[in-house]
C-alpha positions in Angstrom: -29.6 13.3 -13.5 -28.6 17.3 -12.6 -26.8 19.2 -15.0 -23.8 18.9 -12.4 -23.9 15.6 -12.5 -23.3 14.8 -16.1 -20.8 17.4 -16.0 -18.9 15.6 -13.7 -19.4 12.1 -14.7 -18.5 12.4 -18.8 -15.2 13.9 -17.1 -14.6 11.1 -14.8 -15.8 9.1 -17.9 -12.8 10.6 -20.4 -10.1 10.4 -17.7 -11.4 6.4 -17.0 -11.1 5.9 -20.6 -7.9 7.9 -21.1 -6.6 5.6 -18.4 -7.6 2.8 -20.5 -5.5 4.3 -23.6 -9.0 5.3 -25.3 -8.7 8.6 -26.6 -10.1 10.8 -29.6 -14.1 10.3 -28.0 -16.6 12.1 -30.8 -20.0 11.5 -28.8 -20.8 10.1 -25.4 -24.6 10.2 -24.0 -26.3 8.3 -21.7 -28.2 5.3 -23.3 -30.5 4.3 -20.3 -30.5 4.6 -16.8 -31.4 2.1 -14.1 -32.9 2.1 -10.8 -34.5 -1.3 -10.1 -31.5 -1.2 -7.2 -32.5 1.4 -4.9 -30.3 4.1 -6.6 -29.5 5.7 -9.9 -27.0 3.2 -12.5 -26.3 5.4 -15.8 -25.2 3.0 -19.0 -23.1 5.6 -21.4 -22.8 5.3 -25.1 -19.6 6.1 -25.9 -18.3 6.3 -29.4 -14.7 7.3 -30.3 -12.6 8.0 -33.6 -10.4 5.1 -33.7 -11.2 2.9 -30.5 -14.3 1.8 -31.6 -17.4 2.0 -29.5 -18.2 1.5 -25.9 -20.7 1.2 -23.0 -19.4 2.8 -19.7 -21.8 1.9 -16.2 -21.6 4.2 -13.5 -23.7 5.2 -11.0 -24.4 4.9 -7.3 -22.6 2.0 -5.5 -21.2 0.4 -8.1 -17.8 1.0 -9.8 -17.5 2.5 -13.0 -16.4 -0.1 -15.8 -16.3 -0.2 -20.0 -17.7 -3.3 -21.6 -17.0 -2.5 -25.8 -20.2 -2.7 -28.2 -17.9 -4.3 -30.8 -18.2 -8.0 -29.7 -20.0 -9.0 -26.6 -21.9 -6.5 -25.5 -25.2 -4.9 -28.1 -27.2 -3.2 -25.8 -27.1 -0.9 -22.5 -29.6 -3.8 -21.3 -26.9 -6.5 -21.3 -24.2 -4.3 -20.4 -26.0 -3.0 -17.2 -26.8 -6.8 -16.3 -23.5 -8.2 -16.9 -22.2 -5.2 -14.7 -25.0 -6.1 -12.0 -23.9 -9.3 -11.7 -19.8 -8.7 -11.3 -20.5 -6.0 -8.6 -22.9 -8.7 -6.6 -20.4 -11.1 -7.0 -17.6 -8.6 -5.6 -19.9 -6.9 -3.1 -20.2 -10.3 -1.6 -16.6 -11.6 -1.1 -15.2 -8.5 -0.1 -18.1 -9.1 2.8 -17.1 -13.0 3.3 -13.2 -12.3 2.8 -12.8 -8.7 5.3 -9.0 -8.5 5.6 -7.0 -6.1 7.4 -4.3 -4.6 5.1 -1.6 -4.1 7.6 -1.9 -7.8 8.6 -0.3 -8.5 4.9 2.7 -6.7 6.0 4.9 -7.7 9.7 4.6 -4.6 11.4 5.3 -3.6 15.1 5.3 -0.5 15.7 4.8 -0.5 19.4 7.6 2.3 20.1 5.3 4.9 18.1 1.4 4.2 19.0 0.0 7.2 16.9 1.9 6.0 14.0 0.2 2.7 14.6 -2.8 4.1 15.5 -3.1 6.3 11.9 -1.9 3.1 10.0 -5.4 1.0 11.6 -7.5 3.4 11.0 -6.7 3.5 7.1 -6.3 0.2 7.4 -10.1 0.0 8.5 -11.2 3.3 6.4 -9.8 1.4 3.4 -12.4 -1.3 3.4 -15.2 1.9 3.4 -14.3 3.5 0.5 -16.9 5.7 -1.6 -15.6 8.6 -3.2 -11.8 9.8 -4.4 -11.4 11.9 -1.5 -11.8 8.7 0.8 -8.4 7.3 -1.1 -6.9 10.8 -1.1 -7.5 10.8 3.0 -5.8 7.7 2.7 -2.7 8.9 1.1 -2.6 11.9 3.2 -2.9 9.9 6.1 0.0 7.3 5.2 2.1 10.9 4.5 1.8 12.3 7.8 3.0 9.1 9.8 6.3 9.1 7.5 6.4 12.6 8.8 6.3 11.8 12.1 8.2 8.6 11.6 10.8 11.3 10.3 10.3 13.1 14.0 11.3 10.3 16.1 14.0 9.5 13.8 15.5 13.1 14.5 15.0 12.9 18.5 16.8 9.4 18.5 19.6 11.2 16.6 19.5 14.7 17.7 22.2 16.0 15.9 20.8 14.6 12.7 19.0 17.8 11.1 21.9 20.1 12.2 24.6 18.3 11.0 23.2 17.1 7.4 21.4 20.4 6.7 17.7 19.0 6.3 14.7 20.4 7.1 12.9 18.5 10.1 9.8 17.4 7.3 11.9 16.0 4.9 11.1 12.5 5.6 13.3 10.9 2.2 16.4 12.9 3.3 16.2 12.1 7.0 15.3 8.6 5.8 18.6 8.1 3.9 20.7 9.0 6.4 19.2 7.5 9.4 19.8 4.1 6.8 23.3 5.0 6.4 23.5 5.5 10.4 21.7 1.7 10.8 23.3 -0.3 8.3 27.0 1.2 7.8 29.8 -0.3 5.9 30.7 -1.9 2.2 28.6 -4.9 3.3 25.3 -3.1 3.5 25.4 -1.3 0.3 22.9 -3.3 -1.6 21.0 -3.2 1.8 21.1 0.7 2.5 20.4 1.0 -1.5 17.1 -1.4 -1.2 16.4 0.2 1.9 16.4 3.7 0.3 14.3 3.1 -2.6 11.6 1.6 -0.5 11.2 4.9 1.9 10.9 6.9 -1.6 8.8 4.9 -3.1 6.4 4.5 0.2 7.0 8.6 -0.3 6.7 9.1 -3.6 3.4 7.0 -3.4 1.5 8.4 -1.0 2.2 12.3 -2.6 0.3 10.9 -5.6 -2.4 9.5 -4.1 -3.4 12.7 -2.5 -2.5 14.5 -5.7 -4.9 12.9 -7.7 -8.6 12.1 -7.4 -8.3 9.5 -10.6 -6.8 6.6 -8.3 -8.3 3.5 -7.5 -8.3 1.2 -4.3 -5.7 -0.9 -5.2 -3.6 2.3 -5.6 -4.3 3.2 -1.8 -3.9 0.0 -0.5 -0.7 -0.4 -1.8 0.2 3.5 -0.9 -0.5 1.5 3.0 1.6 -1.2 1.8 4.6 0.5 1.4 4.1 2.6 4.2 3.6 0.1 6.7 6.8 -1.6 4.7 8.8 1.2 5.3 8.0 1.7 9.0 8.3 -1.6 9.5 12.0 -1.4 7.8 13.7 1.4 9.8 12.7 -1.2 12.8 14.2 -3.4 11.7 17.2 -1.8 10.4 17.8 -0.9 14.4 17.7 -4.0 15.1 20.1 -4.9 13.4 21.9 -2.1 14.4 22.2 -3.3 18.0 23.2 -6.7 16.7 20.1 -8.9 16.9 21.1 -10.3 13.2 24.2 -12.1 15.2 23.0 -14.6 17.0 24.8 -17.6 17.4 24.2 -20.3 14.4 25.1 -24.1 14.4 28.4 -24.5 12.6 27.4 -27.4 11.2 23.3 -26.9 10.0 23.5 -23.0 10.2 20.3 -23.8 12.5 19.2 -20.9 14.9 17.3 -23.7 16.8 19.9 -24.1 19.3 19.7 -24.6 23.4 22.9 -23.2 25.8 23.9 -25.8 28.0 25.5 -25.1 31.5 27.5 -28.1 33.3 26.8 -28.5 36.7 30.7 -29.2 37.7 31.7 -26.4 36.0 31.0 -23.1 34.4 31.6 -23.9 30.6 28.8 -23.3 28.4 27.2 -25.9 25.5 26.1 -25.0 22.6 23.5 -27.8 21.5 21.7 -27.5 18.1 18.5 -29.2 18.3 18.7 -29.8 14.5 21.2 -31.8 14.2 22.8 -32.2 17.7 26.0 -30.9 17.2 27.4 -30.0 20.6 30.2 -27.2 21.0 32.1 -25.5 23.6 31.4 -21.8 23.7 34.3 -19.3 24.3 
């Protein structure tokens, strides 16, 4: 282990813990180190005033956890094992259970391939991760396409910028009005207010995951989530704009499983719900 090593991993060490609510740490060394896997795994003594003591495993390829001295765990031996063991254990069903983030989320995004071409790629990048600065790319990455989801946004509504005094990157402002534009009126308030706090949040999110190198990979894949979410709503926001949420509905079920039925004797027109096969004349 360099000197520049150990520097850096007691600090990733203290902010883990801090993260954990351990504080006040009076000595932290490395007990033993491992290499019986090909690369370097450190087990850390840690000792604090009031939280007791801990081992901490970190090292190549394997994430860093805290297993406490206290109860279960008396020696870096059986805290490296147990460790072994969980990171096997997740090594292997994140091989057997390879899912593609975006496909958690309904997302077309046809209209904008780069957008959808960024979103894959992190999508991809996030099942590669080995370092913070692969989740930082990540957030950066989900940034720029609500930056350029902001761009197409302004050139479907050129006046946009001019008219509401915002600066062409500031994706939240452009946001809320391009919501106010899509779903206008008293009945769309709780949708327009839902609507907003999900493009901040989406926001909000991915400025702190390339802010900070202490995030974790279920940070960045929900940094996607809300990203793709977000995209994904302003869609579906002009679609309803241009009235696909008023399609005709049985009067009697409220079924949208319905067939239009022409006569050949005349022009009238059936509505027939295959629900419950209530027949009406359409006007």
């Amino acid at each position: 282990m360099t000197p520049e090593y150990r520097v850096d991993a007691e600090q990733r060490i203290e902010s883990y813990l801090s993260g954990q609510d351990i504080k006040d740490i009076k000595f932290i060394q490395v007990e033993q180190t491992f290499t019986d896997m090909g690369g370097e795994i450190h087990v850390w003594n840690v000792k604090t005033k009031t939280d007791g003591s801990w081992w901490v495993v970190e090292g190549e390829g394997v994430p860093m956890n805290l297993y406490t001295q206290n109860e279960f765990y008396f020696s870096a031996d059986e805290a490296y094992s147990f460790h072994l063991g969980i990171s096997q254990r997740l090594q292997a069903r994140h091989h057997l259970e390879f899912k593609h983030i975006i496909d958690e989320v309904p997302l077309d995004i046809d209209h904008v391939k780069s957008i959808s071409r960024r979103l894959n790629n992190a999508a991809v990048a996030l099942n590669d991760v080995t370092a913070p600065e692969d989740l930082q790319a990540i957030g950066l990455t989900c940034r720029e396409s609500l930056i350029e989801l902001a761009g197409v946004l302004v050139n479907d509504n050129p006046n946009l910028l001019e008219e509401k005094e915002l600066k062409a990157a500031d994706f939240k402002g452009i946001a809320r009005e391009v919501i106010a534009i899509y779903a206008p009126g008293k009945s769309n308030s709780k949708l327009r207010k839902r609507s907003r706090d999900v493009m901040e949040a989406a926001w909000d999110h991915s400025s702190e995951i390339v802010h900070s190198p202490n995030k974790n990979i279920p940070d960045a894949k929900i940094c996607l989530l809300l990203t793709c979410s977000a995209v994904s709503l302003i869609q579906n926001l002009f679609l309803k704009y241009l009235g696909f949420d008023s399609e005709p509905k049985c009067s009697v079920c409220k079924s949208m499983d319905f067939e239009i039925l022409v006569s050949e004797d005349s022009e009238e027109a059936l509505f027939s719900c295959n629900s419950c096969g209530n027949q009406e004349q359409l006007s």
